[in-house]
N, C-alpha and C positions, 0 to 999 in steps of 0.2 A: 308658415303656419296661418297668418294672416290670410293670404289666399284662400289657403285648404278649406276654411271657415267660410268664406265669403262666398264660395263656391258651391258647399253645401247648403249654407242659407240661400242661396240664390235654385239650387235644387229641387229642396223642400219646399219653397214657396210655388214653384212650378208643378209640383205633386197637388199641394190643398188647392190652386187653383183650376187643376185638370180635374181634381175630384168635385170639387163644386159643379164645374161646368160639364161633367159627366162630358168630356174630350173622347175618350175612349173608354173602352171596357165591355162588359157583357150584361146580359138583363135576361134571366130563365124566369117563365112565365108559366105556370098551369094553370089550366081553366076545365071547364066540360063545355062540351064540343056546340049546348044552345046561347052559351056566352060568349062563347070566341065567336060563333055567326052572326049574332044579331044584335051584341052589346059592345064587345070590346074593340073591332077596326077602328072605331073612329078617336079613340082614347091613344091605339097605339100607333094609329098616323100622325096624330100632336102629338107624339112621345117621340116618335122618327123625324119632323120635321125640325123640333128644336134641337134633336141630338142625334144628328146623322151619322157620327161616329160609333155611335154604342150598337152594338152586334145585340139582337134581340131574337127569343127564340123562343116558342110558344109548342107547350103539350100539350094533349087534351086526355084527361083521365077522369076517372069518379070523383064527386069530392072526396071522398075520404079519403084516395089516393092521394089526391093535390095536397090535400094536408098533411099526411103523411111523410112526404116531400120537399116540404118545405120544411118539415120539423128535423127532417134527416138532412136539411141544408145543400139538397138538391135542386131545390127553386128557392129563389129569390122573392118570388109572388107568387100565391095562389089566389084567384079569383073564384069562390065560390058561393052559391047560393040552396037555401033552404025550404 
């Protein structure tokens, strides 16, 4: 039992430190299409360079869509402006 214990705390510690360090995982992104050209590249190549592993994947919609989307837990981010 001892083990079994030791094994799982040894588990879970390797989960919260994967989730801190954003190790792996996914990142959905919506924006419209004058932000992803001319504002966002350079935010999500410092976002790529510190976390090479995180799979990142960028739409481009209306805003109202992008927030629509995220409200429906389809993205993760909406970058939108007014």
């Amino acid at each position: 039992l001892a083990h079994r214990i030791q094994r799982e705390i040894t588990r879970v510690r390797a989960q919260v430190s994967e989730s801190k360090q954003l190790q792996s995982g996914h990142l959905w992104v919506g924006t419209g299409t004058a932000v992803l050209t001319f504002f966002l590249p350079p935010g999500l190549e410092q976002f790529r360079q510190r976390d090479p592993n995180v799979e990142v994947r960028v739409s481009t919609a209306t805003g109202d869509e992008v927030v629509r989307e995220v409200t429906l837990g389809k993205l993760d981010i909406g970058v939108v402006y007014s």
